[in-house]
C-alpha positions in Angstrom: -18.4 2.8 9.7 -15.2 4.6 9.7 -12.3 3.7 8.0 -8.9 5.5 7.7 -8.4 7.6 4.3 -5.1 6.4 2.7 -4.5 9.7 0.6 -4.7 12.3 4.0 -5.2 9.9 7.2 -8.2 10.9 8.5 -11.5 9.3 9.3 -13.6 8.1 6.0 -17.0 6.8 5.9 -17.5 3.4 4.6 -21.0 3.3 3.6 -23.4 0.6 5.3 -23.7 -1.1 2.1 -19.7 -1.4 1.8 -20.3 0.2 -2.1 -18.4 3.9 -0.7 -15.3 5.7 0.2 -15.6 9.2 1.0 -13.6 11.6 3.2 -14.7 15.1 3.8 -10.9 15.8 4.9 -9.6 15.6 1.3 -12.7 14.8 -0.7 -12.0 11.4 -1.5 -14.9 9.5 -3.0 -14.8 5.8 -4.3 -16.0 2.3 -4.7 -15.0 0.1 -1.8 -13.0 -2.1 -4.5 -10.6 0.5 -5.9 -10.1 2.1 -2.0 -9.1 -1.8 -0.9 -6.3 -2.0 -4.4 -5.1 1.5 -4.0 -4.8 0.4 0.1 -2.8 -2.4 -1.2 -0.4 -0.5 -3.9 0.3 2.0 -0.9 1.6 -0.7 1.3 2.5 -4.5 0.4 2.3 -5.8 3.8 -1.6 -5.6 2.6 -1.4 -7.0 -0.7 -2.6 -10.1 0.8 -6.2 -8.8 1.1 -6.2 -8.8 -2.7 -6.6 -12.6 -3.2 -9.5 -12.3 -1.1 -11.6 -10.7 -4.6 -9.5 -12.6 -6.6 -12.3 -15.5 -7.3 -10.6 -17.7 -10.3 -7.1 -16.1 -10.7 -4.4 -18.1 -10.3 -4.0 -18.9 -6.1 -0.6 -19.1 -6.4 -0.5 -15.1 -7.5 -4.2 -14.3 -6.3 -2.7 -11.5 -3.3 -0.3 -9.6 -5.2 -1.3 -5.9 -6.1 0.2 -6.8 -10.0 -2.9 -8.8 -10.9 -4.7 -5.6 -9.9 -3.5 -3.1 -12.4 
């Protein structure tokens, strides 16, 4: 699957498994995890994916990119 690189913009492959990152364009290459919190430090209007792998953290602050770091 493709997905959009957040460090150069270009076309990434998401591996079938969902595990991968990687972009030939700048050479990114990481697990989906960190590419879905460093999506969400770029830009806040996605910090609300966040609270989707929060599991037991607090609801009430489960989407904000601080509980991330």
């Amino acid at each position: 699957m493709k997905v959009r690189c957040h460090k150069c913009k270009a076309k990434a492959d998401l591996s079938p498994d969902y595990a991968r990152i990687t972009c030939t364009s700048c050479g990114l290459d990481m697990s989906y995890g960190d590419y879905v919190g460093e999506v969400a430090h770029a830009d806040p209007a996605y910090s609300d994916i966040l609270g989707d792998y929060a599991g037991s953290l607090d609801a009430r602050r489960a989407g904000t990119a601080d509980d991330w770091d």
